[in-house]
N, C-alpha and C positions, 0 to 999 in steps of 0.2 A: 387349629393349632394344638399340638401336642402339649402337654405336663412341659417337657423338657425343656421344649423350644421356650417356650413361655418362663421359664425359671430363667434360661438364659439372656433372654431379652428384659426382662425382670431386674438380674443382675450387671447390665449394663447403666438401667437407669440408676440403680443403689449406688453404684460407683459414683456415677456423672453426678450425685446430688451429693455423693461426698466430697470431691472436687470442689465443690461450692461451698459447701458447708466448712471444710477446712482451708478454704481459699487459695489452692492450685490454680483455681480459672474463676473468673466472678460470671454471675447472669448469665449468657449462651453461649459464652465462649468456651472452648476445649472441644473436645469429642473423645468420642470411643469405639474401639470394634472389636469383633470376637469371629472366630474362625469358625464356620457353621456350616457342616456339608461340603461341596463344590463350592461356595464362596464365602460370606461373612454377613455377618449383622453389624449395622453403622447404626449409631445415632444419627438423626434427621437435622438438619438444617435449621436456625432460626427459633427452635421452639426453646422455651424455658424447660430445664429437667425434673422443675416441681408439680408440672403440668402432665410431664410423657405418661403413657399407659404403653405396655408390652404392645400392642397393633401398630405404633407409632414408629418402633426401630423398625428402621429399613434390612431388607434382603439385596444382596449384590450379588453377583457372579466374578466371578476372580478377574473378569476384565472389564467390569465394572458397569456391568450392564443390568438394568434396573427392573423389574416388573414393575407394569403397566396400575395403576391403581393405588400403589404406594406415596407416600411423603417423600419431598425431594431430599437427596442425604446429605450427610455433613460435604460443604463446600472442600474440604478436605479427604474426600475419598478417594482419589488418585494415589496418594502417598500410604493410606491403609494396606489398598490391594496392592498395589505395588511390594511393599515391604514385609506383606504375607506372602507373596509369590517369591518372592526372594529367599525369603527365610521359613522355610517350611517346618522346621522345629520350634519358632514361637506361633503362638493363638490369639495372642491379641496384641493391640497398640493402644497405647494412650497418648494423647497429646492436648497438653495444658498453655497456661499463658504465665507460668507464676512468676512471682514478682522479682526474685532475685536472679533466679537463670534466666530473664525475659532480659534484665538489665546487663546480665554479662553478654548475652546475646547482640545486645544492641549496641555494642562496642565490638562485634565480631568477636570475641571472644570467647575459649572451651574451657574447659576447667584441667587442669592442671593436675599433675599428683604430688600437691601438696600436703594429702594424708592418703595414707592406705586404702580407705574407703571408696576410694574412687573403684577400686575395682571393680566396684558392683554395675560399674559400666560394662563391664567384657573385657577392659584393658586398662594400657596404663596414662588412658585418659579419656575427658569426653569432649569429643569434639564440636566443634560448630560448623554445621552446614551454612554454606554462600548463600546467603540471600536470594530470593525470584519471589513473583508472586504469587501471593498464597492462591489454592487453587490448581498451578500449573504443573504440565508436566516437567518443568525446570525444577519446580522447586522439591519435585518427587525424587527427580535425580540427584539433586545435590543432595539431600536426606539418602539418598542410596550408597553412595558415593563417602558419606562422611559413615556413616554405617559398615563401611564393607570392612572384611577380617573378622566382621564376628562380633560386633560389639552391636550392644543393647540400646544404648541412650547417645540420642546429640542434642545440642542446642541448636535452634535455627536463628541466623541472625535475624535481629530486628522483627522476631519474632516471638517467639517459644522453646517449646522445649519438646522431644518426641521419645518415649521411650517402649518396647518391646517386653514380651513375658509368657512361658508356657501357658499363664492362666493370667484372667482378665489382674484379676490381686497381685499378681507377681507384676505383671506390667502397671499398674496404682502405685505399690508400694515401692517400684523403683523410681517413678518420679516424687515423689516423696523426699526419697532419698537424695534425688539430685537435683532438687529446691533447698534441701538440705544444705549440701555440699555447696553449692553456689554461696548461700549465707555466709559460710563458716573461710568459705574463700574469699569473697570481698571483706569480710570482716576482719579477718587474717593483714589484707591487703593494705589495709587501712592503718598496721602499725609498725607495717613494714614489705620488706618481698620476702616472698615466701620459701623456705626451705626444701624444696619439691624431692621427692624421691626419685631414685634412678630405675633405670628399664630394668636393671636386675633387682630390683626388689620389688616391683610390681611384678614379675614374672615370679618369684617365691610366693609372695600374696595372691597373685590369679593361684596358682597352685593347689594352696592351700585352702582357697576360697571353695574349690573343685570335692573338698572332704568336709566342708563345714557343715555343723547344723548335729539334729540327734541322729546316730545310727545305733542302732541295734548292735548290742554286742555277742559273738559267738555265746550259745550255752555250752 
């Protein structure tokens, strides 16, 4: 195994222990994957993330096909490859259990653009995939399906939460963000309904989102 490969497999477990550590997902639950050559590195199946060693993430092929001598992979590998073959400009997924999006989830419910921030889904909301069981290729499609147009993050009902990211951080820090959001949404909820923004001011916010961050200014 190369330097690289190993830094990246490396870097999958750092993440999945921060997940735990910051309580996105507790004990096995969540996964992760990263886009590696012709297919992807998954986190493995069942194991604790304080346990993994880089030998332990699994190798796939973009249709999901395993070598022979590996660890079984996350029960949730269909919807990885899936959603990297779809979206060939992100590199990784994350997918957690946390506690507040699990809960709007489990009410069928997306989150709303009640604040601007939501953009950081891709639009000007985040939706909830239909429910199937975890595992299937239902439940891949409905995540594809609630996904399509370009957007980053859904909730799945009565389940989780699944979010998308050029880099494994980008895909972390957006479910982060929309553990976040969910919070600040029931919370909101709680002392009244909420003032939600309209499509044309998420379409000025996606925009502007499009130029955020440092840039270099002409010399």
């Amino acid at each position: 195994m190369h330097d690289h490969e190993r830094a990246a497999r490396q870097s999958l477990i750092d993440h999945c222990r921060a997940m735990n550590a910051s309580g996105l997902s507790l004990n096995k639950s969540g996964n992760a994957s990263l886009r590696w050559g012709e297919g992807l590195l998954i986190t493995p199946t069942g194991r604790a993330y304080d346990r993994l060693l880089p030998e332990d993430i699994v190798y796939l092929h973009t249709d999901g096909h395993c070598a022979p001598g590996q660890l079984i992979p996350s029960s949730e590998w269909r919807f990885h490859c899936d959603i990297l073959n779809a979206f060939p400009d992100m590199n990784a997924v994350v997918h957690v259990h946390s506690t507040h999006a699990t809960a709007l989830a489990c009410l069928g419910e997306g989150i709303p653009a009640f604040h601007y921030m939501v953009a950081v889904g891709g639009g000007d909301r985040i939706p909830c995939a239909d429910y199937a069981t975890f595992g299937t290729t239902a439940l891949s499609d409905n995540i594809l399906h609630a996904l399509a147009g370009g957007l980053r993050a859904c909730l799945m009902a009565n389940h989780g939460q699944v979010t998308t990211g050029k880099t494994l951080s980008e895909a972390y820090a957006l479910a982060e963000e929309v553990e976040n959001l969910a919070r600040q949404y029931m919370l909101a909820r709680t002392l009244g309904p909420t003032c939600n923004l309209s499509s044309e001011e998420m379409t000025v916010v996606l925009e502007k989102f499009k130029h955020y961050g440092q840039q270099r200014k002409p010399e």
